[in-house]
C-alpha positions in Angstrom: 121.0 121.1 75.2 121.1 122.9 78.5 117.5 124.6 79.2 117.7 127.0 82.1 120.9 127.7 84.0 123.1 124.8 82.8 119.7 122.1 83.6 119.9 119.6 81.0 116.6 118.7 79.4 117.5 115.0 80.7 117.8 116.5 84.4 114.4 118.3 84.0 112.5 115.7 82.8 114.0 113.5 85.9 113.2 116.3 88.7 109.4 116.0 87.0 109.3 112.0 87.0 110.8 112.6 91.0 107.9 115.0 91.6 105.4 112.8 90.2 106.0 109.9 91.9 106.3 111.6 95.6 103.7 110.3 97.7 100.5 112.9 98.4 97.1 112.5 99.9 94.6 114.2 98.6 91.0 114.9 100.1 88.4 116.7 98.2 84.7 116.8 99.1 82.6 118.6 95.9 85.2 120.7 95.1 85.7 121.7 91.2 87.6 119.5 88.9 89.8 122.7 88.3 90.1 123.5 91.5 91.7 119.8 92.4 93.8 120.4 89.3 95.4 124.1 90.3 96.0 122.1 94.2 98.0 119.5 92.1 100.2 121.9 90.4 100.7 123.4 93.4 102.0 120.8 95.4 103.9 119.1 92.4 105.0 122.5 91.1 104.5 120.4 87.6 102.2 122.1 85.0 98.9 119.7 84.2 97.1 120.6 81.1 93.3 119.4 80.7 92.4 117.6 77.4 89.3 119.8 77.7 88.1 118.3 74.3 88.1 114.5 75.7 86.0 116.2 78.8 83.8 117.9 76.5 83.2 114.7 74.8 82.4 113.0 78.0 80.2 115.9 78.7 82.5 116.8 82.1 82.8 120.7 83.0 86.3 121.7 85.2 83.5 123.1 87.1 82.3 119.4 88.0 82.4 118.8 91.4 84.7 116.0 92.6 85.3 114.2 95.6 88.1 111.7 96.7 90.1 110.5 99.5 93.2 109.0 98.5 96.6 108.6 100.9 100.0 108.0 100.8 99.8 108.0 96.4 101.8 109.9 94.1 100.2 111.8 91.0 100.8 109.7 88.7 98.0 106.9 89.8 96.6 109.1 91.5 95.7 111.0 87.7 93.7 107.7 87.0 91.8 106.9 89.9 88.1 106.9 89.5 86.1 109.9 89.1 83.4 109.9 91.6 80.4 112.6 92.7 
């Protein structure tokens, strides 16, 4: 069933996938979990939701601070690098 002006739910999902898989570099010294996140949905123009419940459990605040240096990676392994302070 078309979503928004004739774009097929099929064609949506395939422009997000594309987006996802883009290559980024990303270089963050101390900055805010949530702050890393809103950069990511800017540059992917993809919503990311936080499983705030499974950071609660690990006892990690979107105000932890997070640094990383990655290049030339797209979002998707790039969502499970490790975390490091």
């Amino acid at each position: 069933m078309p979503h928004r002006a004739g774009i097929s739910e099929q064609a949506r999902i395939a422009e997000i996938e594309r987006r996802l898989t883009e290559p980024i570099n990303l270089d963050f010294k101390d900055t805010p979990l949530k702050q890393v996140i809103g950069y990511l949905q800017v540059i992917s123009n993809v919503n990311v939701i936080l499983d705030t419940a499974d950071l609660k459990d690990a006892s990690i605040s979107v105000d932890h601070p997070l640094s990383l240096h990655i290049e030339g990676v797209s979002i998707k392994p790039a969502r499970d690098a490790p975390h490091q302070t």
